[in-house]
N, C-alpha and C positions, 0 to 999 in steps of 0.2 A: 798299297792297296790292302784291304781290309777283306778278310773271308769266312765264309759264315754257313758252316756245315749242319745237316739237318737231312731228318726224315730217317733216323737211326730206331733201333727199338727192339721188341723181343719176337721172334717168328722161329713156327716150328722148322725142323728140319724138311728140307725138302721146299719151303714154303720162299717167296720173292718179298723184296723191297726194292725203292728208288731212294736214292739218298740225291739228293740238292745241294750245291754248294755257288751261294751267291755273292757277289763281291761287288764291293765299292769301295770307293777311292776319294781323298783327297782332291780339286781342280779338275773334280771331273775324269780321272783318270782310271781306267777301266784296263779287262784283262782281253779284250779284243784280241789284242797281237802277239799272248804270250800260248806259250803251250801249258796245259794243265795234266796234271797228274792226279789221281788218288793214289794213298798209301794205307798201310794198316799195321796194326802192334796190337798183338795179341798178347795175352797170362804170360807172364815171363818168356814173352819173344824178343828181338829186334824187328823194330819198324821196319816192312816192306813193303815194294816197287807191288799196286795193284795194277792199274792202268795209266794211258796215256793219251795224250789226244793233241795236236797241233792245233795252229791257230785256226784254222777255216776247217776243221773237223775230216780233212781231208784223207789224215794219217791215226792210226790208232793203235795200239800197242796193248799185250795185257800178260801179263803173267801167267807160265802154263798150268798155274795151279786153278785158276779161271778163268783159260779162256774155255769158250762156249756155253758158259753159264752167266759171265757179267757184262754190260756195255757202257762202253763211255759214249757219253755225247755232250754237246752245248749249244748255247742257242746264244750267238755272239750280242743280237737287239740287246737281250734284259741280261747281259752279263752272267749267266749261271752256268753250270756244267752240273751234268747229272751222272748216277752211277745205279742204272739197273741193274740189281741184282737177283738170279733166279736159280733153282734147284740149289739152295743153301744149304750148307754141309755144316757139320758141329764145330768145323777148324774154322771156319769164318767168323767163328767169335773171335772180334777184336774192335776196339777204337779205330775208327775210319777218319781219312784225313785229306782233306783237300788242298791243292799248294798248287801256288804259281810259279811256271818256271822264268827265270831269266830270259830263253830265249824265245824262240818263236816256234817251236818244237820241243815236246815233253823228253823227258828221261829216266832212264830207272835208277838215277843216284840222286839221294837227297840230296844233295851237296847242289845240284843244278838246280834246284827252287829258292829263292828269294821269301815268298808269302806263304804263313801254314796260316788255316782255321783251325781253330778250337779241337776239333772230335767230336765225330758223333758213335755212341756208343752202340754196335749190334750184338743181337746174344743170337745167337741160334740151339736150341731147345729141341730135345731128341722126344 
């Protein structure tokens, strides 16, 4: 499956975005029954665990460095998973990343995802 991150860009601090991450597949094969994750790699960091979300949005997970400020969600019809993000801090600059997990429920080791997009890049501006 093929994924396809978007809606990255330059916002002040304090200031909200939704990032998108839409996927398609080969035979028609879709992320319906995988769990989805975003991750993020900032300036000379290691990529980490932002969120998570199981397959029917029932479970969600997030990083305590975000939670009450990010939300995951997805909408199984059009295949996409989104990533509200709101009261943006200066550390949230980094390349954002959507990835499918192997199973049916997300996790916070890369090692459990199969599928990366691209990156979409956020700056966040003081």
């Amino acid at each position: 499956v093929q994924l396809q991150a978007s809606g990255g860009g330059l916002v002040q601090a304090g200031g909200s975005l939704r990032l998108s991450c839409a996927a398609s597949g080969r035979y028609g094969r879709t992320i319906s029954n995988n769990g989805m994750g975003w991750f993020r790699q900032g300036p000379e960091k290691e990529r980490e665990f932002v969120a998570g979300i199981n397959w029917n949005g029932g479970d969600r997970s997030y990083a305590d460095s975000v939670k009450g400020r990010f939300t995951i969600s997805r909408d199984r019809a059009t295949n996409t998973v989104y990533l509200q993000m709101t009261s943006l801090k200066l550390e949230d600059t980094a390349v954002y990343y959507c990835a499918a997990a192997r199973r049916a429920w997300s996790a916070t080791s890369a090692g459990e995802y199969t599928s990366w997009g691209q990156g979409t890049l956020v700056t966040v501006s003081s």
